[in-house]
C-alpha positions in Angstrom: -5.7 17.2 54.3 -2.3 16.4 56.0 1.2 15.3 55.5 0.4 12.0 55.0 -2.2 11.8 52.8 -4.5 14.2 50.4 -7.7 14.5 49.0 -8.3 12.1 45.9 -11.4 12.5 44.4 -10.2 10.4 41.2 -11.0 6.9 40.6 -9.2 4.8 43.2 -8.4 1.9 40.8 -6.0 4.4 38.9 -3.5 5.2 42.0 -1.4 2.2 43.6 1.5 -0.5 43.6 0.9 -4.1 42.8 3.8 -6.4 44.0 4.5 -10.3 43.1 5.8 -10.9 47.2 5.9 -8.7 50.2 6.1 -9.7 53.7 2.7 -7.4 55.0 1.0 -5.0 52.6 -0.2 -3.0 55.9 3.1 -2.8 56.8 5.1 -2.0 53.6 2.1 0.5 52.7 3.2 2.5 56.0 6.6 2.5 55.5 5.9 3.5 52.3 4.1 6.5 53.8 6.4 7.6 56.4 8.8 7.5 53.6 7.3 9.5 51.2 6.4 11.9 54.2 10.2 12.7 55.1 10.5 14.0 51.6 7.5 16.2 51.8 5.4 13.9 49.3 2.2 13.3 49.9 0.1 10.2 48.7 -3.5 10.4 47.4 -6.3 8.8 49.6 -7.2 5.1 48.1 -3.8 4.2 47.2 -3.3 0.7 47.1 -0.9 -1.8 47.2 -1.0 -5.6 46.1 0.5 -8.5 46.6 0.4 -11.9 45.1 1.7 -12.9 48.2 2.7 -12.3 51.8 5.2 -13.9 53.7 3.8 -12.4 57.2 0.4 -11.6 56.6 -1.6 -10.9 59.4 -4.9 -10.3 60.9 -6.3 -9.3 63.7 -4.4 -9.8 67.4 -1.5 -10.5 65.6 -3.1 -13.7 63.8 -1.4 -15.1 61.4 -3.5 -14.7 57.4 -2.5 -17.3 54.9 -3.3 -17.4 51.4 -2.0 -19.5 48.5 0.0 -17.0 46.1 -1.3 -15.6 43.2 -5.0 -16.8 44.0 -6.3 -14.2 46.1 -6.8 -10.2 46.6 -4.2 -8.9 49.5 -4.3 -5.6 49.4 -4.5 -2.8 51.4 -5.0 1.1 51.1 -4.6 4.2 52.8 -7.3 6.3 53.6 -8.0 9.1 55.9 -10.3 9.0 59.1 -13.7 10.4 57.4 -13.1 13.2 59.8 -14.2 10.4 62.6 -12.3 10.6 66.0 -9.8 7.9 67.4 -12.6 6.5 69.8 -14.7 6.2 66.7 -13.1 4.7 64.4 -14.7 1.7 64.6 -17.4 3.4 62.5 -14.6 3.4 59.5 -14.4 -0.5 60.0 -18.6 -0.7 59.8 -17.9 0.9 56.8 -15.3 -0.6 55.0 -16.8 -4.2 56.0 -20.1 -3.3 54.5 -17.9 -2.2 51.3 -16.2 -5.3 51.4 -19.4 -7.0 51.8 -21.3 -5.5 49.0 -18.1 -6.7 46.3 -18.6 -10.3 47.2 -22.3 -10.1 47.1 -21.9 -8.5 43.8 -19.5 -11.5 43.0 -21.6 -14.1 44.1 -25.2 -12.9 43.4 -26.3 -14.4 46.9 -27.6 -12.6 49.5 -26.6 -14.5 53.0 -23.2 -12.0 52.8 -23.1 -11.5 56.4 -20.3 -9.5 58.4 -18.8 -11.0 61.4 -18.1 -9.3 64.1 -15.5 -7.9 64.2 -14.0 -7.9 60.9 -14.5 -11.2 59.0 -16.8 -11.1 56.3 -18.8 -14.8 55.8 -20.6 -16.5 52.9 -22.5 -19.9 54.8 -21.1 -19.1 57.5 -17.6 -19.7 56.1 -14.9 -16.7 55.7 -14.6 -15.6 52.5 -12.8 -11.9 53.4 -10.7 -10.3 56.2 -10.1 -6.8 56.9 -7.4 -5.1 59.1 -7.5 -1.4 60.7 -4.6 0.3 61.7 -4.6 3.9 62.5 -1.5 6.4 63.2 -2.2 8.8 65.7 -0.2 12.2 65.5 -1.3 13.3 69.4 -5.1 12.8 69.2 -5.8 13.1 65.8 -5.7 10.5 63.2 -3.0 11.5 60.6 -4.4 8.3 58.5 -5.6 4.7 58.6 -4.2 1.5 56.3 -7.0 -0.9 55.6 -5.6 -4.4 54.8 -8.1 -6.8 53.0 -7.9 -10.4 52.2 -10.3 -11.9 50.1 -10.0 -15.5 48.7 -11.2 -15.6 45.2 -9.4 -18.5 43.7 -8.2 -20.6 46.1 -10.0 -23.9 46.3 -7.6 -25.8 48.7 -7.5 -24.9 52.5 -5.9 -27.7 54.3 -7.9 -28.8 57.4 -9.6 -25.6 57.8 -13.6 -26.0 57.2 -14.2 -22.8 57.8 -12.8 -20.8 55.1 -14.4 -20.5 51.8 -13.7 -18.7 48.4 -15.5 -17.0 45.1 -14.6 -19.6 42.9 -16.1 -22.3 45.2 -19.0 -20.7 45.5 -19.1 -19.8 42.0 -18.1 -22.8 40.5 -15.1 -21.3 38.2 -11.9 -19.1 38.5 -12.1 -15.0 38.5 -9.7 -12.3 36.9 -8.4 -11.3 40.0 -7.8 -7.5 38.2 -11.4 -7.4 37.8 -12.3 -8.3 41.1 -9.6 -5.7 42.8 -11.7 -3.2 40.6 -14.7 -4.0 41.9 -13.6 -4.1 46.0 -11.8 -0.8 44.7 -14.6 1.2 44.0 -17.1 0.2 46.3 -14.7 1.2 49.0 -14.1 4.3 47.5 -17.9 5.0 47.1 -18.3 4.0 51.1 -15.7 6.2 51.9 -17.3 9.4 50.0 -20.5 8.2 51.7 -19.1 7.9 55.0 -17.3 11.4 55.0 -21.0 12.8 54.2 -22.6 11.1 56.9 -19.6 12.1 59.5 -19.5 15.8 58.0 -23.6 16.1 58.9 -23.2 14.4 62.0 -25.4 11.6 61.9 -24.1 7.9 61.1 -27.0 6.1 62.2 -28.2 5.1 58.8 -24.5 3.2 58.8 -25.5 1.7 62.0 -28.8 0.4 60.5 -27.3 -0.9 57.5 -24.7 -2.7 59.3 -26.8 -4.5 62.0 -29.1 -5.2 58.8 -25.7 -7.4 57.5 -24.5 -8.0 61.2 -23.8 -11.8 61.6 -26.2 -13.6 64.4 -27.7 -10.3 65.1 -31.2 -11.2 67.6 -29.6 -15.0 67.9 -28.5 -16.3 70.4 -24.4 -17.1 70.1 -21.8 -19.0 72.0 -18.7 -17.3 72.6 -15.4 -17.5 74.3 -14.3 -15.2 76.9 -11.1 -14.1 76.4 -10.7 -12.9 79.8 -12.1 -16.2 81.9 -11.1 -18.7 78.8 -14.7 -19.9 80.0 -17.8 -19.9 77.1 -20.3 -17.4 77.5 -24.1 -17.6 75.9 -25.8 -14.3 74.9 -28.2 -13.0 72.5 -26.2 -10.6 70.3 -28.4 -6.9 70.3 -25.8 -5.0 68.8 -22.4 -3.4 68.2 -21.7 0.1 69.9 -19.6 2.6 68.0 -16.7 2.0 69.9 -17.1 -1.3 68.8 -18.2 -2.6 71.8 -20.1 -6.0 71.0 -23.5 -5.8 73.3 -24.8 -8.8 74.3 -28.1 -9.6 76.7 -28.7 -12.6 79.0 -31.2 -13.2 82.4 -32.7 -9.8 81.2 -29.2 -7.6 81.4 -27.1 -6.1 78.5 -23.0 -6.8 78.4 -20.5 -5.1 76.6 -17.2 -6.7 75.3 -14.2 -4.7 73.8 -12.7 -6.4 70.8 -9.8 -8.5 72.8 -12.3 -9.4 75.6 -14.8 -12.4 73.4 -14.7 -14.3 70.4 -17.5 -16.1 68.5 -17.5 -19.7 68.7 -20.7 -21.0 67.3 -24.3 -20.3 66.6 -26.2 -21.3 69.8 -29.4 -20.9 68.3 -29.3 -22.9 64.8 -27.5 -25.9 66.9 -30.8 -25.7 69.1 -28.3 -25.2 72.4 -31.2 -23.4 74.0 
């Protein structure tokens, strides 16, 4: 499958590290694979590894993630493109945010689990998950991707933040955070087998169905800011492209935005803005 990483068609739970504190699990997991790559070892596909806490953890943009230690799931694994191209690997995010998705829905026994665009997952339209893609290219081929996901499970304390929420508050009591690794575990595992059959025949559309199904403000209308202008920018969200383009309509015309080009800002049509 490559130098970097080989088939694993073992339970994912089984393979991985699990550290008290590292400074980025996407970054030490890397390292860890470039490492093992300059000795001619190759590590199994779904290898994790954990941390109780990061010093530097990150999302998207370079944003900074924090989390209270030894409350939460930061973890992140290395997988292998599906056999998707580098222009399409937004499709592997679609898919490991409707895996991340279906663990806290299976947590919480709710069904508003929504995914924000692009990589937040939301439970009242509060952030209960983040996930973090980053691919290594060797020429134009994917030699393999890191997924770094945080999920707040028992931290009940954010500060000022009002947007962040976690499993124990919406479930009203602590989890086993082992339990709950194993969960996110294997339902990315069973996304990724699903995924490589869907890439291998050549049609992800049933992906795409599923994931506008769970798509956050998808047919609303939604206030965001331009990135580019720093101005707002009202549009009725129609749908994300595989590219992850975001496609937005307004005055009867369609607009696409990259990932670094808008940003959500609020529900237009539930504040009754038009």
């Amino acid at each position: 499958m490559g130098r970097y990483v080989k088939e694993n068609v073992e339970d994912w739970t089984k393979v991985g590290a699990k550290v008290v504190q590292i400074e980025s699990t996407n970054d030490s997991l890397r390292e860890q694979v470039q490492a093992f790559a300059k000795t001619g070892q190759v590590l199994p596909e779904g290898y994790s590894l954990r941390a109780d806490f990061q010093t530097a953890g990150k999302g998207r943009l370079g944003r900074v993630w924090e989390a209270s230690p030894g409350e939460n799931v930061l973890i992140s694994f290395l997988l292998t493109s599906a056999g998707l191209r580098p222009d399409k690997l937004f499709v592997l995010l679609q898919s490991v945010a409707l895996a991340v998705r279906d663990a806290v829905q299976s947590l919480v026994d709710r069904q508003d689990v929504v995914v924000k665009w692009p990589n937040d997952i939301l439970v009242e339209e509060k952030k209960v998950a983040g996930i973090l893609i980053e691919s290594v290219l060797t020429g134009d081929q994917v030699s393999y991707v890191i997924v770094g996901i945080g999920l707040n499970v028992n931290q009940v304390d954010f500060g000022n933040s009002v947007e962040a929420t976690s499993l124990a508050l919406l479930n009203g009591r602590a989890l086993n955070l082992n339990e709950v690794t194993d969960i996110l575990t294997r339902k990315l595992q069973s996304a990724q087998l699903h995924l490589k059959g869907m890439v291998s025949a050549g049609d992800v559309y049933p992906l795409q169905q599923r994931y506008h199904a769970h798509l956050y403000g998808f047919g609303q209308w939604m206030t965001f800011l331009d990135l580019v202008t720093n101005k707002e920018l009202l549009g009725k969200v129609v749908g994300v492209l595989q590219s992850g383009h975001l496609r937005l309509e307004k005055d009867g015309q369609e607009y696409r935005f990259s990932l670094d080009e808008v940003k959500y800002l609020r529900n237009s049509y539930q504040n009754g803005e038009f």
